[in-house]
C-alpha positions as CSV (number, residue, x, y, z in Angstrom):
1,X,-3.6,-53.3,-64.3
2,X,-6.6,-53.2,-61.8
3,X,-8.1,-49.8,-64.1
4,X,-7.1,-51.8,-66.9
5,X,-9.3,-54.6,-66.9
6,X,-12.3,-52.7,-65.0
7,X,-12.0,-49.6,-67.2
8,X,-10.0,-51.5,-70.8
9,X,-11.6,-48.6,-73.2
10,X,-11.5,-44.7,-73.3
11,X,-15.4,-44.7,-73.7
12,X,-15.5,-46.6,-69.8
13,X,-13.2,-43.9,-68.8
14,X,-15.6,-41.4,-70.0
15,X,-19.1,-43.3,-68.5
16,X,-17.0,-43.2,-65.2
17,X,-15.8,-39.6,-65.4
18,X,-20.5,-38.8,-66.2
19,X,-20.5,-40.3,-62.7
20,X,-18.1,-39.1,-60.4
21,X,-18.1,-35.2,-61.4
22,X,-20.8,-32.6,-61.7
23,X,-22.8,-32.1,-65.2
24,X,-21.1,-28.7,-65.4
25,X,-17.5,-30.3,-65.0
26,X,-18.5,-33.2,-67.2
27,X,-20.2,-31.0,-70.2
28,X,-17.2,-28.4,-70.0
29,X,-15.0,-31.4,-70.9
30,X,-16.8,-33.5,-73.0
31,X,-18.8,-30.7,-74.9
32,X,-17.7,-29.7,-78.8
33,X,-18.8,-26.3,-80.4
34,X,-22.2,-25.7,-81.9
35,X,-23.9,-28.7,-83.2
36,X,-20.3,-30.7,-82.4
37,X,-19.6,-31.5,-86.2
38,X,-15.9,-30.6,-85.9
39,X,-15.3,-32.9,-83.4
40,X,-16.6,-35.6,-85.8
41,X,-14.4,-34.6,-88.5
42,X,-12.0,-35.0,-86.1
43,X,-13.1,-38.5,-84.8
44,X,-13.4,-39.8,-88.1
45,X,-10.4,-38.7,-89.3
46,X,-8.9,-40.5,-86.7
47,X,-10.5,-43.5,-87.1
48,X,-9.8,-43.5,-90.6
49,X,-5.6,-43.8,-89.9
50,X,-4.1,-47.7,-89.6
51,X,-1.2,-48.8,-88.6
52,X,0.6,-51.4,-90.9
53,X,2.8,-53.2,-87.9
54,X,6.7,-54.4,-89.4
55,X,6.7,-58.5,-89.0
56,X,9.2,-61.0,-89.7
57,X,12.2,-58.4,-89.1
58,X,13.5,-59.9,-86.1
59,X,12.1,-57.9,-83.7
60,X,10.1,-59.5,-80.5
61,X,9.0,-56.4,-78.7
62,X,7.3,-53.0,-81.1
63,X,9.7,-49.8,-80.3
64,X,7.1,-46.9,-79.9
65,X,10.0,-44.5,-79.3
66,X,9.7,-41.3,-81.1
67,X,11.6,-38.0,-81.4
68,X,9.7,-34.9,-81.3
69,X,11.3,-31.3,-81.6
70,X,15.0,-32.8,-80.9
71,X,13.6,-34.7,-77.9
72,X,13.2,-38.3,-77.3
73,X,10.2,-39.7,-76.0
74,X,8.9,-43.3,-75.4
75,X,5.6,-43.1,-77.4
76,X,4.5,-40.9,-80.4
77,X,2.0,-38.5,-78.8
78,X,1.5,-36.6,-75.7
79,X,-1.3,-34.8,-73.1
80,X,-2.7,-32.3,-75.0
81,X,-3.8,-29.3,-73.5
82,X,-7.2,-29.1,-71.8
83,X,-8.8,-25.9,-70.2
84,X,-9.3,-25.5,-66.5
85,X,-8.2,-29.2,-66.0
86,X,-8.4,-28.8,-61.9
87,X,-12.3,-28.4,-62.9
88,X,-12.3,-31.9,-63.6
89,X,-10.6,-32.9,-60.7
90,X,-8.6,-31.3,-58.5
91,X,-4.7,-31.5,-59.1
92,X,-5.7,-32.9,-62.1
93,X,-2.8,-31.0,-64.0
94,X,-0.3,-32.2,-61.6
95,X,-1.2,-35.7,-61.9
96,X,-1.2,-35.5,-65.7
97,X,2.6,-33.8,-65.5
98,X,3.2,-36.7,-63.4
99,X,1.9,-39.3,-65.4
100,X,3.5,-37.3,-68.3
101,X,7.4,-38.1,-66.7
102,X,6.4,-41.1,-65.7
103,X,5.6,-42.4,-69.3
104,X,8.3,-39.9,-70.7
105,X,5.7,-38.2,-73.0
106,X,4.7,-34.3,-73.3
107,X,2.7,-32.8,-71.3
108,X,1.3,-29.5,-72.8
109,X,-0.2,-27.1,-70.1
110,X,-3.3,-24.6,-71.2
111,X,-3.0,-21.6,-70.7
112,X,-6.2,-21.3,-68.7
113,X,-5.3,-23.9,-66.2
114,X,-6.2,-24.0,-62.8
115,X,-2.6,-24.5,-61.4
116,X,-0.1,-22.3,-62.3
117,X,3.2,-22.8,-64.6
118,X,5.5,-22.7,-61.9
119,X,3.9,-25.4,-59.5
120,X,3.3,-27.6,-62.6
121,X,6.9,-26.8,-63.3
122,X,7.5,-28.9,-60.0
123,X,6.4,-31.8,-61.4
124,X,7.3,-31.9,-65.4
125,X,10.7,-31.9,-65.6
126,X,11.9,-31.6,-69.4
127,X,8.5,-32.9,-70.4
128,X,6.7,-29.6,-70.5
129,X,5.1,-27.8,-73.2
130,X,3.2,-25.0,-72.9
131,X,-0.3,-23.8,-75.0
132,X,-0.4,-20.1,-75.6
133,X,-3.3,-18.1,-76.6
134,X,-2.1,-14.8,-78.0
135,X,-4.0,-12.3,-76.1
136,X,-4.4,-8.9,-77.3
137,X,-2.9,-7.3,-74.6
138,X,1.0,-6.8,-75.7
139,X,2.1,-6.0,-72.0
140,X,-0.2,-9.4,-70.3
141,X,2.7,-11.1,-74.0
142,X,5.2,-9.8,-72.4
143,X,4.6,-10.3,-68.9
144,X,3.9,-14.3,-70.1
145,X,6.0,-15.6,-72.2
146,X,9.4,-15.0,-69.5
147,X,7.7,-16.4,-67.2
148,X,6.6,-19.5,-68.8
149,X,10.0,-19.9,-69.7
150,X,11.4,-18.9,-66.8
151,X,8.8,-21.8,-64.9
152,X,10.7,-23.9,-67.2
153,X,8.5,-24.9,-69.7
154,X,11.0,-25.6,-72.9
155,X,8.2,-25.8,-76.0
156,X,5.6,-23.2,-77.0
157,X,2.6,-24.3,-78.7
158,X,0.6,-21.3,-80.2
159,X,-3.0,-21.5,-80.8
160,X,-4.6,-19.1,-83.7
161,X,-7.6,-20.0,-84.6
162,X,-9.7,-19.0,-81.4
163,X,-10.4,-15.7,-82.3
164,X,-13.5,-15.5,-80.3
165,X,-14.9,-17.2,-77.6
166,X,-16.6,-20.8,-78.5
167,X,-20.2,-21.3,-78.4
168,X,-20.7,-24.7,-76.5
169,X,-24.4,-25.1,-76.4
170,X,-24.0,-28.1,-73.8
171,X,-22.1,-26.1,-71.5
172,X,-24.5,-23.6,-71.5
173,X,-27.4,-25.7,-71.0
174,X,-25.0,-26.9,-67.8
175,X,-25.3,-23.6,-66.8
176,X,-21.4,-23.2,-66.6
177,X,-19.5,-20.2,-66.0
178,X,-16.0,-19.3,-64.6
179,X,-15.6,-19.2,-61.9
180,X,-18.8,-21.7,-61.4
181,X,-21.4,-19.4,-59.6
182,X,-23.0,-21.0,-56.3
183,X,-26.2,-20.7,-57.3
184,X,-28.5,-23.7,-56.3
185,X,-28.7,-25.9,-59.0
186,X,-24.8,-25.6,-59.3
187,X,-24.4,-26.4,-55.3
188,X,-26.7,-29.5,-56.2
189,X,-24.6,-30.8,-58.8
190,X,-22.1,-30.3,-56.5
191,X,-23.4,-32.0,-53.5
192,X,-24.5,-35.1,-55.6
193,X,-20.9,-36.1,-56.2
194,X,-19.0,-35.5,-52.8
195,X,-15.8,-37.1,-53.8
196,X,-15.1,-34.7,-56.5
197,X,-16.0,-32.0,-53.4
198,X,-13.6,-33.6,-51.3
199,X,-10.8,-33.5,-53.8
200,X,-11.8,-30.2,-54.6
201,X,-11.5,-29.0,-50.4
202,X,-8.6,-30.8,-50.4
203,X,-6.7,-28.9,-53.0
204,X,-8.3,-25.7,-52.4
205,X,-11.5,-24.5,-54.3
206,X,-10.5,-23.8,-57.7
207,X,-6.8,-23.1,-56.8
208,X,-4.9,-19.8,-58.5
């Protein structure tokens, strides 16, 4: 409730997230392809849905429950995946498993995470997805795929149409590569937000 009423929209969430992490964090998550028009297709074609709520029918609290893939789940969307997550913060995939269970949604883990399958597994439950890229390499397919299911991930979500790799223009001017190199400006982006360093020494620098 506190984050609630200091933080009450997604766009405060995001003004927060400019100031606590470094610009290469911050453009790596918030950054679209090219000149970002496909994320305002997107955008817009979100904005453009409404919900017409039922009235009058007797009901006194909205039921949000929805069934996805044979599965139950107490709202009608999930976490989508998001690249190298622990970037952002570090744990951040466990804490968005956890939230995930907590809130019985989905949870869909990238394939290029920071944390592994199996110690997200930990912490999922039945709520885990998983977001495949299929790599070229048939023996890295079949090495995989067993053990994202052995991990205990239950739903495979395929992604096809990243054939090569994106050209953020943001995230280059941010200077970011993976792993980020410790080249001074990065150690200064760095220094300037010492709780995200903290979290990060915590955890582990970028954890495998």
């Amino acid at each position: 409730m506190e984050l609630d009423l200091s933080h009450p929209s997604i766009e405060d969430l995001r003004r927060k997230a400019q100031k606590r992490i470094p610009r290469f964090a911050f453009e790596y998550l918030d950054s679209a392809t090219g000149r970002e028009l496909g994320a305002k297709v997107n955008r817009d074609a979100l904005d453009a849905i409404g919900f017409l709520p039922s009235v009058l029918c007797g009901r006194t609290k909205a039921n949000l429950q929805a069934k996805l893939l044979g599965k139950p789940y107490d709202l009608p969307f999930g976490i989508a995946p998001v690249g190298m997550s622990g970037l952002m913060w570090a744990g951040a995939e466990r804490m968005l498993a956890q939230a995930a269970v907590a809130h019985n949604i989905p949870f869909s883990l990238s394939s290029v995470a920071v944390a592994s399958p199996e110690d997200v597994a930990l912490h999922i439950g039945q709520n885990g997805w998983f977001q495949h890229y299929p790599v070229k390499s048939a023996d890295l397919r079949r090495k995989m795929l067993p053990r994202i299911k052995a991990a205990g991930f239950h739903t495979l979500i395929i992604t096809v149409d990243v054939p090569e790799e994106s050209r953020r223009e943001r995230q280059r001017r941010a200077n970011l590569t993976v792993p980020p190199k410790a080249d001074l400006r990065t150690l200064t982006e760095m220094a300037v937000r010492p709780a995200w360093c903290l979290a990060q020494l915590r955890e582990g620098i970028m954890p495998r």
